[in-house]
N, C-alpha and C positions, 0 to 999 in steps of 0.2 A: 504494500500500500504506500511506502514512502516511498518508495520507489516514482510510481505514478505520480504522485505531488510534485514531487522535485521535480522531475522529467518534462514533466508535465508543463509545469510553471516556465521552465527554461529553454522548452519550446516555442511555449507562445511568445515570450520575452523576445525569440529572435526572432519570430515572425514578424512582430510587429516594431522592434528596432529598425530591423532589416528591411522596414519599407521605408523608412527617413530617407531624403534625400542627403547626395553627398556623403555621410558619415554613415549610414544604414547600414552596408558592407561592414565597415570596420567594427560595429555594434556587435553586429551577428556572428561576425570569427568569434570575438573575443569568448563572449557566450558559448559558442560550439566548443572551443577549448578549453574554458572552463567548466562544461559541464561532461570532456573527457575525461580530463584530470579528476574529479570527483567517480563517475564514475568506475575511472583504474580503482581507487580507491577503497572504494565500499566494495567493490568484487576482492578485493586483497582482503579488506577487512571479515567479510561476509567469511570467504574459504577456511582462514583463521578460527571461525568461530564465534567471533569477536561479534556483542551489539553495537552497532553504531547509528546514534541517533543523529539527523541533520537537523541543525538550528529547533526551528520551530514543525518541521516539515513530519520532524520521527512525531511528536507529542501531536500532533493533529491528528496523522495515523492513527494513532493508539486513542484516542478518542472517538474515532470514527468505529474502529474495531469495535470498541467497547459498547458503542451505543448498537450496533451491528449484531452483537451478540446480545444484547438486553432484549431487543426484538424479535431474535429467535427462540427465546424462551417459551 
């Protein structure tokens, strides 16, 4: 689920960077590289074992879960 949040979010970001004129381009690398580099990241950390929560992205998750499962009850 953090997964999709973050991915998610730093999609649309360059989508819609990336349609600025003049600087749009450079908006939208930057983005794309930053969210390889996290990426490498959390698949190193994930393999590990390791929880890794992103900023606010992991705790949104897990509130979504939460209520997700309060419904299946």
């Amino acid at each position: 689920m953090q997964s999709i949040i973050v991915f998610g979010i730093l999609t649309l970001a360059g989508i819609i960077l990336g349609s600025l004129p003049v600087v749009g381009g450079g908006f939208s690398s930057v983005i794309s590289i930053v969210g390889f580099i996290l990426w490498v990241v959390l698949i190193v950390k994930a393999s590990g074992g390791q929880l890794y929560k992103v900023l606010w992205a992991g705790d949104f998750a897990e509130e979504v879960l939460a209520s997700l499962g309060e419904l299946g009850k």
